[in-house]
N, C-alpha and C positions, 0 to 999 in steps of 0.2 A: 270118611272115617268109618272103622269099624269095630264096633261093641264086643267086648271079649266074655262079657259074663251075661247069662240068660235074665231078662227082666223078670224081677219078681210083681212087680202090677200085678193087678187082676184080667187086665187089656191086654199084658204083654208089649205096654209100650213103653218106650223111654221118654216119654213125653215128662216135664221138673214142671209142675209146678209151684206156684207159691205155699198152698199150702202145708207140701211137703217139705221146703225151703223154713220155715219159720215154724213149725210143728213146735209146742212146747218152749219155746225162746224164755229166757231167763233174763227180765232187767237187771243191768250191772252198775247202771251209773247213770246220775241227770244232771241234766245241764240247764243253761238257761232257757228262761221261755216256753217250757215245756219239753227239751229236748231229751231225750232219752237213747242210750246204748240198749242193744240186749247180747248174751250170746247165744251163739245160735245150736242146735248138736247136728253130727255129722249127718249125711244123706247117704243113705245106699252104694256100697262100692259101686254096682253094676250102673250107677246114671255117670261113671266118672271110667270106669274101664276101659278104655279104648284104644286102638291105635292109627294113626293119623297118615294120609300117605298123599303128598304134595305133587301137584299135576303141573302147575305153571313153570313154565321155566325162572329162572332168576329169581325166583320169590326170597323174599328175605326170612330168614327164621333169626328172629329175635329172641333177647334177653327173656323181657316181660313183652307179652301179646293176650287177645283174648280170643279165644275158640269154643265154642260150642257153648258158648252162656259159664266157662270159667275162665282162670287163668291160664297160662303158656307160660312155665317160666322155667329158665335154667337154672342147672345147677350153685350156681356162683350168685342168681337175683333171690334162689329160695333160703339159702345161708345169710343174705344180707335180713330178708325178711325177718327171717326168727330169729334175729339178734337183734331187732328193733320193736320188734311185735309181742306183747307179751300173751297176745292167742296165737295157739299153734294150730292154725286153719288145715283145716285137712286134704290131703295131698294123695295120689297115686303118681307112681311112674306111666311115663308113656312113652312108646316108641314111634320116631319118625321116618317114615321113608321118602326120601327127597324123590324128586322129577328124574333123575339120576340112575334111580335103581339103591344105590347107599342110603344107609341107614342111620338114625342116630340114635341108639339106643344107651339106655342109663343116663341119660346126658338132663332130660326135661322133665317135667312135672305139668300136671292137670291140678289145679290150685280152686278149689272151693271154700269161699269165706265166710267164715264160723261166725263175723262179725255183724249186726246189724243197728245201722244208726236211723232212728224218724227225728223228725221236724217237723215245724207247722209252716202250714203256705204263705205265700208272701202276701198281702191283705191291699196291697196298692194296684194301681191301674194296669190291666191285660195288656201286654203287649199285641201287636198290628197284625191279630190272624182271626179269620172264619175258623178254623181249625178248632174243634171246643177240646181236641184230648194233647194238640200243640200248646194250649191255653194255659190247662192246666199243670203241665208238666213243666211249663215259666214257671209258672206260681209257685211250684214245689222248689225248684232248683234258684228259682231266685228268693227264696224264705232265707238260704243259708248267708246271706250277705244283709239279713236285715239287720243285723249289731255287728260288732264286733266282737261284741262277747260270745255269739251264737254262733259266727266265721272262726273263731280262735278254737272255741270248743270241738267242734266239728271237724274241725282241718288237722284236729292234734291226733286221733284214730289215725292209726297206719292205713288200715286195709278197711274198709267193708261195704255192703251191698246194702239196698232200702227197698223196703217192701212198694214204696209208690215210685220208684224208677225203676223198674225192670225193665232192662238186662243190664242197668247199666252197675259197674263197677268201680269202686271211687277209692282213689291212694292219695293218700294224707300226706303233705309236703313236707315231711319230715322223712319218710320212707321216700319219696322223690329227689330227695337233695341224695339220702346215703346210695341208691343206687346209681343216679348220677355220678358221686365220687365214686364208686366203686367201678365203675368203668359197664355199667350194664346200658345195652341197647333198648329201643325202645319205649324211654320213657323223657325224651326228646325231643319238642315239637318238632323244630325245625328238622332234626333229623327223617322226622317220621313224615312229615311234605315232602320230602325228597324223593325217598323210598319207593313211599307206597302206589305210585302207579304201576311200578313193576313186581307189586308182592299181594295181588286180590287174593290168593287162597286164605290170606288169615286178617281180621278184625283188629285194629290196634283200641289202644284203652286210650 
């Protein structure tokens, strides 16, 4: 990948971190148990400006994908989005250069989400690891299955990202069902075990 706009850091690097990810966040809404929405404000064009250029042959370019700590999404999954999501997460175009030489230009989008949801950790027994930062990141990701009231809550957000799972990215089964119906790739388990042994240049969600 290559950055199209000069970092404004003081480093000169494009290094996201969290701080700058969640800078000033705004709670919007609570939930059970102590759960909490925020939204988030946008990040710097120049950590999102880029353009992408694909080395592997056959790789797959998908609907929705994730690259470089955002979204990858097409034309046709960013439409579905915003008519399901009532935050309009902040987007640049990006251009793709296949393995090919061709290009895809106008076609996709670099997807950073505006949204951020916390929870509390799950308070029962570690799962079977030495690992103390594997431990803990059970504990967080298995919190969201400790009601149902707090899985219902949780799972109803279309889109968003949590300050204690970084990188990870989390789409709400309701934006999963509509880009399912809507014919977008992607966000298909079974499809994506298929796939991706022939498609390492990109990260799936």
């Amino acid at each position: 990948m290559t950055w199209l706009l000069p970092s404004e850091n003081a480093n000169g690097l494009y290094y996201l971190d969290s701080k700058t990810v969640y800078k000033d966040c705004t709670a919007i809404k609570s939930g059970p148990n102590n759960t909490h929405v925020y939204q988030l404000n946008p990040i710097p064009d120049f950590y999102i400006a880029m353009s992408i250029a694909i080395k592997k042959k056959r790789a797959k370019i998908l609907d929705v994908m994730r690259y470089a700590g955002f979204l990858l999404m097409s034309e046709k999954a960013l439409k579905i989005l915003d008519d399901v999501d009532d935050v309009r997460h902040q987007r640049l175009p990006v251009d793709i250069t296949l393995w090919d030489g061709s290009k895809l230009e106008g076609n996709y989008h670099l997807v950073h989400p505006l949204r951020s949801v916390k929870w509390e950790y799950y308070t029962g027994p570690d799962i079977n690891s030495t690992n103390v930062h594997v431990r803990r990141e059970a504990r967080y990701f298995r919190g969201i299955n400790a009601s149902d009231d707090i899985k219902e809550f949780i799972s109803s957000q279309p889109l968003w990202i949590s300050r204690k799972s970084t990188p990870f990215i989390f789409v709400g089964e309701r934006l999963i069902s509509a880009l399912i119906d809507g014919g977008c790739s992607g966000v298909d388990l079974e499809q994506m075990e298929k796939i991706k042994k022939n498609s390492g240049a990109l990260t799936y969600i």
